[in-house]
DRENDO-1510 file (C-alpha; in Angstrom, 1 decimal, always signed):
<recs>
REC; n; res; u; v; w
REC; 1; UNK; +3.6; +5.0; -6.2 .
REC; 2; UNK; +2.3; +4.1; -9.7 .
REC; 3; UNK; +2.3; +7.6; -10.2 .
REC; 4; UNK; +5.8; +7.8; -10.4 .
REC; 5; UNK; +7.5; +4.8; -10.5 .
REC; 6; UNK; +7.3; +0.9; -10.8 .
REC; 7; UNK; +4.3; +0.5; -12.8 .
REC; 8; UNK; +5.4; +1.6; -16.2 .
REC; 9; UNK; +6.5; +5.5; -17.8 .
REC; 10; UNK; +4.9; +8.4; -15.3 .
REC; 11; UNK; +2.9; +10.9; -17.2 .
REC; 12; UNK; +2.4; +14.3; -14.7 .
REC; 13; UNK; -0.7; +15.8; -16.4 .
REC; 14; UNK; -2.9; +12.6; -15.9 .
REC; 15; UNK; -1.8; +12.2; -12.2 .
REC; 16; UNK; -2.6; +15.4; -11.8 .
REC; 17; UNK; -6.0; +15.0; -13.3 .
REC; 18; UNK; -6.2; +12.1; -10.9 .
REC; 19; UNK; -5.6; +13.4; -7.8 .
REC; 20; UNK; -7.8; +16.5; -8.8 .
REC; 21; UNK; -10.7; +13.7; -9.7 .
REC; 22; UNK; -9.9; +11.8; -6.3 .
REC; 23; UNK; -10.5; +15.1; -4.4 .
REC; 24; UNK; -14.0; +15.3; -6.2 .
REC; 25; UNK; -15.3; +12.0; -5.2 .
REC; 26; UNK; -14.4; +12.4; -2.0 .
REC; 27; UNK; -11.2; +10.2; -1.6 .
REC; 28; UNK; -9.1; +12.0; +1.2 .
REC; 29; UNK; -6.5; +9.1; +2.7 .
REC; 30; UNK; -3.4; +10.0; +0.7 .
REC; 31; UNK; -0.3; +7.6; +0.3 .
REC; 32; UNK; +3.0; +8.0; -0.7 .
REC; 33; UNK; +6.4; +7.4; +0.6 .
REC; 34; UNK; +10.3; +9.0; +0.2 .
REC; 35; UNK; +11.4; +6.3; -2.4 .
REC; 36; UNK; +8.6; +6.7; -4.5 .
REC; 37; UNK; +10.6; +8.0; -7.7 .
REC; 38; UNK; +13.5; +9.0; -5.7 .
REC; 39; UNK; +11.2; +11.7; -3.8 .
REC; 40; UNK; +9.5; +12.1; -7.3 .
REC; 41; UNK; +5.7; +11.3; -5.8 .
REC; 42; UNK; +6.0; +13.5; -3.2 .
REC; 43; UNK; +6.6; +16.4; -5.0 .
REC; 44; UNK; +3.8; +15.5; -7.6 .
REC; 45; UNK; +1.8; +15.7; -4.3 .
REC; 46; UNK; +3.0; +19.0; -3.3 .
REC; 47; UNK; +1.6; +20.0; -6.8 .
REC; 48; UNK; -1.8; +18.6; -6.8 .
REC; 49; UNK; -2.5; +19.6; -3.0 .
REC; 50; UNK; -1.2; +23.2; -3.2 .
REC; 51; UNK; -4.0; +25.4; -1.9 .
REC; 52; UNK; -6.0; +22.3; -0.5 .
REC; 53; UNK; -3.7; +21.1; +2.0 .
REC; 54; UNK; -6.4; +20.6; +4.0 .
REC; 55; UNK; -8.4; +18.5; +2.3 .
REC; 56; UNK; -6.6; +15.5; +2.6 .
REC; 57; UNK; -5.3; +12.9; +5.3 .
REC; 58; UNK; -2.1; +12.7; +4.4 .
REC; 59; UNK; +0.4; +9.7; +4.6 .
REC; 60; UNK; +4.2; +9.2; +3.7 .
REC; 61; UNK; +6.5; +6.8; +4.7 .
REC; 62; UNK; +10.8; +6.1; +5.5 .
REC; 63; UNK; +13.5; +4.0; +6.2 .
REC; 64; UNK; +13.5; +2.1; +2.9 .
REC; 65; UNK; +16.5; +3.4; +1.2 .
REC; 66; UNK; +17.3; +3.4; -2.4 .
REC; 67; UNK; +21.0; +4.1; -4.0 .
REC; 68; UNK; +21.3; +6.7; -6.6 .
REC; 69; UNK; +20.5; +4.0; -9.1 .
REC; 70; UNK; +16.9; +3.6; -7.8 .
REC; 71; UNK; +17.6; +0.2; -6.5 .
REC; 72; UNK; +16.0; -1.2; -3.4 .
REC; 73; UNK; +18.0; -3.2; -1.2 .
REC; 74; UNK; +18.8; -1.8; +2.3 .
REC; 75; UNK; +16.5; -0.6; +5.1 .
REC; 76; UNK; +17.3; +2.9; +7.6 .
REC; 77; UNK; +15.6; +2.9; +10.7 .
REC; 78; UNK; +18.4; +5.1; +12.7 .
REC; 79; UNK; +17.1; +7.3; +14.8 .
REC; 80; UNK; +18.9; +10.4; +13.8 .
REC; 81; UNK; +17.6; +9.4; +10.2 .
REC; 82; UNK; +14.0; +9.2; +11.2 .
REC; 83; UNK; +14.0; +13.4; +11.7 .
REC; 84; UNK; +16.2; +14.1; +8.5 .
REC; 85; UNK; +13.7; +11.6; +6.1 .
REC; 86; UNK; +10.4; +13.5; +7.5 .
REC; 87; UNK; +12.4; +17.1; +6.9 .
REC; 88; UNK; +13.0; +16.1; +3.7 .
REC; 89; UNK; +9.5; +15.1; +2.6 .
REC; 90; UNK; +7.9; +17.7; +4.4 .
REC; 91; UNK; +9.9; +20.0; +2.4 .
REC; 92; UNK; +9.6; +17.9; -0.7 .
REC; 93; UNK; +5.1; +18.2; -0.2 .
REC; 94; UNK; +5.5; +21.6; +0.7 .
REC; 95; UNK; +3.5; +20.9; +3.9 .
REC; 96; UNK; +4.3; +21.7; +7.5 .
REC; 97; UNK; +3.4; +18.8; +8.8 .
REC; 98; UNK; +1.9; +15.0; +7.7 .
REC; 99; UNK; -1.1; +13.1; +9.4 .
REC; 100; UNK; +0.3; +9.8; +9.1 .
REC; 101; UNK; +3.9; +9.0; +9.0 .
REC; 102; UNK; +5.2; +5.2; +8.6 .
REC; 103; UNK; +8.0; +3.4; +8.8 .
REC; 104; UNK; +8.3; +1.5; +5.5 .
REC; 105; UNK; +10.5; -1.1; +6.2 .
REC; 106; UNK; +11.8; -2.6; +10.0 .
REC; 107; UNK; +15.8; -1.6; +10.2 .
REC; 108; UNK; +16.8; -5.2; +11.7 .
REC; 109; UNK; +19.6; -3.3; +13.1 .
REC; 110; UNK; +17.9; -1.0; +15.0 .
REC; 111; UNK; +15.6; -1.6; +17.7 .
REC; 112; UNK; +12.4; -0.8; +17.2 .
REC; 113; UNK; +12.4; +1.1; +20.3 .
REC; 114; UNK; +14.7; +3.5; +19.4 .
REC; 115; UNK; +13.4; +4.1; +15.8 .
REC; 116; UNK; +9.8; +4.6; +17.4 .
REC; 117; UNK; +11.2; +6.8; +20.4 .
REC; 118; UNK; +12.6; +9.3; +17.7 .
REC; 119; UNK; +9.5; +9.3; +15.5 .
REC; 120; UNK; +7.3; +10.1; +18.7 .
REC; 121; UNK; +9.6; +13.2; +19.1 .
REC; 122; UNK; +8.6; +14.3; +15.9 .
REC; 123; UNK; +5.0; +13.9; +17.1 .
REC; 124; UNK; +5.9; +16.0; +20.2 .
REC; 125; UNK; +7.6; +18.3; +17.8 .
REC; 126; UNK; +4.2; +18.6; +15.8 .
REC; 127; UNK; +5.5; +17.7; +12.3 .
REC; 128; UNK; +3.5; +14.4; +12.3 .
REC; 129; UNK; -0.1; +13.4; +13.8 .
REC; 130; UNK; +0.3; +9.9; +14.1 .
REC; 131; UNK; +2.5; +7.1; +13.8 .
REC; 132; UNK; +2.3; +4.0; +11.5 .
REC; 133; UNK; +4.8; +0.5; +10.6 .
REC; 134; UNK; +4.5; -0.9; +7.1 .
REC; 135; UNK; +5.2; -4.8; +6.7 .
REC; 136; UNK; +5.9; -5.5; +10.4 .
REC; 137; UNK; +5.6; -8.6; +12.3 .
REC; 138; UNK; +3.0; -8.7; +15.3 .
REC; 139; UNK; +6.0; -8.8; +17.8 .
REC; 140; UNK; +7.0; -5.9; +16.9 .
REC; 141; UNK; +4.3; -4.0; +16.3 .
REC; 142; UNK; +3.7; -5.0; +20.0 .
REC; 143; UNK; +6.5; -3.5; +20.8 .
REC; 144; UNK; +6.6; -0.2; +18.9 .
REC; 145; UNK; +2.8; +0.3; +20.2 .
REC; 146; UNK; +4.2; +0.2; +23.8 .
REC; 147; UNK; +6.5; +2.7; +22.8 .
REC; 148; UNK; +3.9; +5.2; +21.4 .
REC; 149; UNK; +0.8; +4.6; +20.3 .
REC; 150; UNK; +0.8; +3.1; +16.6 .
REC; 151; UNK; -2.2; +4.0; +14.5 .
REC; 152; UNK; -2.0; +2.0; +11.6 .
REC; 153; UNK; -0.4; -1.2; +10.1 .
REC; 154; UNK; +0.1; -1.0; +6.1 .
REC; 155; UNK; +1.0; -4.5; +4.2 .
REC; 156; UNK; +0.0; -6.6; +1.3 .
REC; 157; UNK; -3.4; -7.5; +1.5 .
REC; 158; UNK; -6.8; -9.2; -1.2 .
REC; 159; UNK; -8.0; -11.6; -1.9 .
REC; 160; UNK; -4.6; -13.1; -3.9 .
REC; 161; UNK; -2.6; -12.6; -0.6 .
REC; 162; UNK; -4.5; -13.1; +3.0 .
REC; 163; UNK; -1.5; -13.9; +5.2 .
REC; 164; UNK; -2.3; -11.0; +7.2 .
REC; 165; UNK; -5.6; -12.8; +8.5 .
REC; 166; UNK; -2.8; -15.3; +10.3 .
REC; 167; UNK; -1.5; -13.0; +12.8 .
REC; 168; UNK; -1.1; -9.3; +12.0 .
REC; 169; UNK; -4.9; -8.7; +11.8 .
REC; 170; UNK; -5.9; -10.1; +15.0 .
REC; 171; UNK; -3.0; -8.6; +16.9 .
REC; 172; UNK; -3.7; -5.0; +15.2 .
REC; 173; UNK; -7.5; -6.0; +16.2 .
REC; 174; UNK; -6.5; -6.6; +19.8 .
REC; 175; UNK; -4.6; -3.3; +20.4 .
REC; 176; UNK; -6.8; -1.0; +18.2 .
REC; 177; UNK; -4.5; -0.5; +15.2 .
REC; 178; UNK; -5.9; +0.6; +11.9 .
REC; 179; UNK; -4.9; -1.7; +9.2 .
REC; 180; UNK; -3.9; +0.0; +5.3 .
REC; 181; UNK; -4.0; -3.1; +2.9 .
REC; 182; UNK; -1.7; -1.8; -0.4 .
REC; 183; UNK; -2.0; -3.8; -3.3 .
REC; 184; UNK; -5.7; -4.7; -2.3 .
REC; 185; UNK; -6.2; -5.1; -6.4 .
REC; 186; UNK; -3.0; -8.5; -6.9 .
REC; 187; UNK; -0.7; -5.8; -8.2 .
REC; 188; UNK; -3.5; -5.5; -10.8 .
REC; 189; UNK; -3.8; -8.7; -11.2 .
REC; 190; UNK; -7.1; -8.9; -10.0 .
REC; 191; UNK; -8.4; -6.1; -12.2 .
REC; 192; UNK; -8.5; -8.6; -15.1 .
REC; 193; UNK; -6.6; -6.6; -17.7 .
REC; 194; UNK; -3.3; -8.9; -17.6 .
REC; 195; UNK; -2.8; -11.7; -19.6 .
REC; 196; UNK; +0.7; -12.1; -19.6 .
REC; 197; UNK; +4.1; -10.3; -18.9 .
REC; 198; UNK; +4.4; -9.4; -22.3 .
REC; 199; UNK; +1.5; -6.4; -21.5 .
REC; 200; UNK; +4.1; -4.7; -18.6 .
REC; 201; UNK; +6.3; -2.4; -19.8 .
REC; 202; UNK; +9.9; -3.4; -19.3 .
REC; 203; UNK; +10.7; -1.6; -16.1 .
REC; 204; UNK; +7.8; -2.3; -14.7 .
REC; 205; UNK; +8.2; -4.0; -11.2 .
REC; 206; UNK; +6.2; -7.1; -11.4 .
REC; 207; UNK; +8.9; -8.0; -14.1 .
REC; 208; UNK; +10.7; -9.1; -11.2 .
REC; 209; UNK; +8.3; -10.9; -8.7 .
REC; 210; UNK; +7.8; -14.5; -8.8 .
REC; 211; UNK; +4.4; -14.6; -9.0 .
REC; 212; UNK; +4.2; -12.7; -12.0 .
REC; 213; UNK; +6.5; -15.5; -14.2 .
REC; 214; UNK; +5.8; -18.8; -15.8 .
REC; 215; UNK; +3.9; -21.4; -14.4 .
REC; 216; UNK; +3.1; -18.9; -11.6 .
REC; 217; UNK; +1.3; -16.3; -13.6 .
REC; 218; UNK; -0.3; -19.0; -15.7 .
REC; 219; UNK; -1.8; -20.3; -12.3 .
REC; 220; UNK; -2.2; -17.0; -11.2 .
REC; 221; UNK; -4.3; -15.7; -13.9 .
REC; 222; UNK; -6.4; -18.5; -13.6 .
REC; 223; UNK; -7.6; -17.3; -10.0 .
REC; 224; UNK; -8.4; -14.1; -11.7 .
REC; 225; UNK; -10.0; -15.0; -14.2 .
REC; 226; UNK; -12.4; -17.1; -11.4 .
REC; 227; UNK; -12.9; -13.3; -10.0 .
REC; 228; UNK; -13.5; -12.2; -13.2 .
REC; 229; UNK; -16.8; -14.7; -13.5 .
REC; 230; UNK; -18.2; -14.0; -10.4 .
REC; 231; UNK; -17.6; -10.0; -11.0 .
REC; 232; UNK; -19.7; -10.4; -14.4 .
REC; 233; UNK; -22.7; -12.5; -12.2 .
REC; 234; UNK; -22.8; -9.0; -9.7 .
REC; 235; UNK; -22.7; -6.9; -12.8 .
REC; 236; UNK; -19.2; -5.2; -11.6 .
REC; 237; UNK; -15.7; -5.1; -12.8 .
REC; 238; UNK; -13.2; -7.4; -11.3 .
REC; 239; UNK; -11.5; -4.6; -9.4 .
REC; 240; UNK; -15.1; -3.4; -7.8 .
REC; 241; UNK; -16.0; -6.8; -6.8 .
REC; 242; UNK; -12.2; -7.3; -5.4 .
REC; 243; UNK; -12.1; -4.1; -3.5 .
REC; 244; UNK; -15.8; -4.5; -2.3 .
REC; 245; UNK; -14.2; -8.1; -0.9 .
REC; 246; UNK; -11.2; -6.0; +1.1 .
REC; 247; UNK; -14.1; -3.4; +1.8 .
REC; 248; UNK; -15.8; -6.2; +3.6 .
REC; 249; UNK; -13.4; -7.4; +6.3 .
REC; 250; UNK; -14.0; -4.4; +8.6 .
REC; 251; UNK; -14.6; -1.0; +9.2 .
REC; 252; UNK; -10.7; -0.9; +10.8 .
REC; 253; UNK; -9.6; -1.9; +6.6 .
REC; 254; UNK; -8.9; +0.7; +4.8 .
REC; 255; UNK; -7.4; -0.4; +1.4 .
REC; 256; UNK; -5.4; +1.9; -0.6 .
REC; 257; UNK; -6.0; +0.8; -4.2 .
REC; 258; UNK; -3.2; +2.7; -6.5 .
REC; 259; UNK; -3.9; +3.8; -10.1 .
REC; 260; UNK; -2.8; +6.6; -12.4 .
REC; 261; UNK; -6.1; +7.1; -14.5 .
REC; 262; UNK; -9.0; +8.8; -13.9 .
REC; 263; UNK; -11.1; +5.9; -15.6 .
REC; 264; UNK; -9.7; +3.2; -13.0 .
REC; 265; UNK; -9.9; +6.1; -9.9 .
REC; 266; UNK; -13.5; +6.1; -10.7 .
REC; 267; UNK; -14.2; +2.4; -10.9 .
REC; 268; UNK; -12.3; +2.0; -7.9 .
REC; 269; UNK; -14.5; +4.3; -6.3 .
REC; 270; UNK; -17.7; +2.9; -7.1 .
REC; 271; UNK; -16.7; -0.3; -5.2 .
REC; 272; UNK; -17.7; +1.4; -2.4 .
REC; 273; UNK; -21.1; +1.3; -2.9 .
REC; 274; UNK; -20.8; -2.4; -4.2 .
REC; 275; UNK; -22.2; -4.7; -0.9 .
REC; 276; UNK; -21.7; -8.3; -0.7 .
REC; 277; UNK; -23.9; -10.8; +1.5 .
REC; 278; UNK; -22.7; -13.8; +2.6 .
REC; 279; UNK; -23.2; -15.9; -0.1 .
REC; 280; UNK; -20.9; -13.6; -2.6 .
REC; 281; UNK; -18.3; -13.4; +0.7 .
REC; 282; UNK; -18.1; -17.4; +0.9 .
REC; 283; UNK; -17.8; -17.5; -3.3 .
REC; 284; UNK; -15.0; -15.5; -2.9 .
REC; 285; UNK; -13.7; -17.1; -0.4 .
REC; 286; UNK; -14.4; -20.9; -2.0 .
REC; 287; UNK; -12.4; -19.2; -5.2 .
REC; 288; UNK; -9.7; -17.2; -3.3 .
REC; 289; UNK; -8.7; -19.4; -0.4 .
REC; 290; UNK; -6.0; -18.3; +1.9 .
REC; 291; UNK; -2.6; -19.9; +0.5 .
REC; 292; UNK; -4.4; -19.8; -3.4 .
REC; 293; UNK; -1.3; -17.3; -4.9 .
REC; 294; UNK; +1.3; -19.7; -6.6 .
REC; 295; UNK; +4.8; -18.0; -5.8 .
REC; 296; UNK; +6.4; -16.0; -3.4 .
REC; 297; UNK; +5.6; -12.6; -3.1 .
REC; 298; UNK; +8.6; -10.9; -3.7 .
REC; 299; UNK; +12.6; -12.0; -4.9 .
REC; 300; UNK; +14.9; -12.6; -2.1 .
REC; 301; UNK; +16.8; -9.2; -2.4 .
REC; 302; UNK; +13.3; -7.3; -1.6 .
REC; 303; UNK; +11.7; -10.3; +0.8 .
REC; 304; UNK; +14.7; -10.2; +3.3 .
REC; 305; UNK; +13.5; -6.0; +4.1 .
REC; 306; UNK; +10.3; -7.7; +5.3 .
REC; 307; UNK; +9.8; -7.9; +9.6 .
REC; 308; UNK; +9.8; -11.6; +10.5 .
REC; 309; UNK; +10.1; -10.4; +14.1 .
</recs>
């Protein structure tokens, strides 16, 4: 997403560079969604994987609807609009068909029956391999994985935000479901390199979420800077030792860290190799307790798109 939107002014030749340095270390679980930039990510996509379609598991996502304004606000989980979104973006990535195709965002007027029973036709139909729900409450991912079978869960997930370990996890854990933490870095928070809101650029989204203002961030950066310390005892960089962390909780987590720049891809990448025992796990843990985040997650007009169930 950062690519092309939210996280400050897109520049198209150093995506392109990452992407092209993300093939050569070998990461090949690709995420991007309709909104991103209006339908701007996914044609950056179509660029960078032209001749290498292959090469790559590739995921995009629908039903979260921006106006023409690129405002967020309203949710489209129709089925009749489920098979016009995925045309779109297939045409838009220039592919013939995506590995991984989510629903961003539950459409509380729609059942989720319905809006899964039209995306399994476009399984049937061959222009997506599996099926996935972003930000969905257990009930109904119980309910859209009786429908067809859903392969993987994306929501907010690290060390600053562990709600997921409530309930989602262990019902995705009971049925079999992959689960995608995005944001697995605090919205960068937990990379270190924020010190206040004055370092965002002025459309950038965090602007806007709660935990990113006043007394919140002040707490907030305080818990970083706690990650920060123990990172420097392992001799790793806050975002390694926070992505090791995510890393950690399973072989069914598999954390889709977001950057623009080569330098941060290849950090990123290196946490991979980073292993934590038990000691460094209960550290973390001691510093980053479930509940630690001051603030809500996101302002009301983007929190009421989330599933409660």
């Amino acid at each position: 997403m950062g690519m092309s939107d939210a996280y400050g002014a897109p520049d198209e030749g150093e995506a392109l560079r990452t992407l092209d340095r993300a093939l050569e270390l070998g990461i090949t679980f690709w995420d991007t969604a309709d909104v991103y930039g209006l339908g701007a990510n996914e044609r950056l996509l179509a660029r960078a994987l032209a001749g290498r379609r292959d090469r790559v598991e590739l995921a995009t996502k629908f039903g979260n609807v921006r106006d023409a304004d690129g405002r967020y606000g309203a949710v489209d989980g129709r089925p009749e609009y489920a098979r016009v979104a995925c045309e779109a973006s297939l045409a838009r990535l220039g592919v013939e068909r995506v590995d991984l195709y989510y629903l961003h965002r539950v459409d509380p007027a729609v059942p989720i029956e319905e809006t899964v029973g039209a995306m399994a036709e476009l399984v049937a139909d061959g222009l997506v391999g599996h099926l996935g729900l972003s930000e969905a409450a257990p009930s109904t991912i119980r309910r859209a994985h009786a429908v067809h079978p859903i392969a993987a869960v994306q929501s907010e997930y690290s060390l600053w935000h562990r709600e997921p370990e409530r309930e989602v996890l262990p019902a995705l854990r009971e049925l079999g479901i992959g689960f995608v933490p995005f944001s697995p870095l605090g919205r960068g928070l937990l990379a270190g390199a924020l010190s206040s809101t004055a370092d965002l650029d002025d459309a950038d989204l965090r602007r806007s979420l709660p935990r990113f203002q006043g007394e919140n961030l002040d707490r907030n950066l305080g818990l970083a800077a706690r990650v920060r310390e123990l990172a420097a005892e392992r001799g790793a960089t806050p975002a390694q030792l926070a992505l090791a962390w995510v890393l950690h909780q399973g072989d069914d987590v598999v954390p889709i860290p977001g950057t623009k720049r080569r330098a941060y891809l290849e950090q990123n990448a290196a946490a991979t190799a980073l292993k934590l025992d038990a000691a460094d796990l209960a550290a973390l843990g001691e510093a980053l307790p479930p509940g630690a985040a001051a603030g809500e997650r996101y302002p009301e007009f983007l929190e009421r798109l989330i599933d409660k169930g």
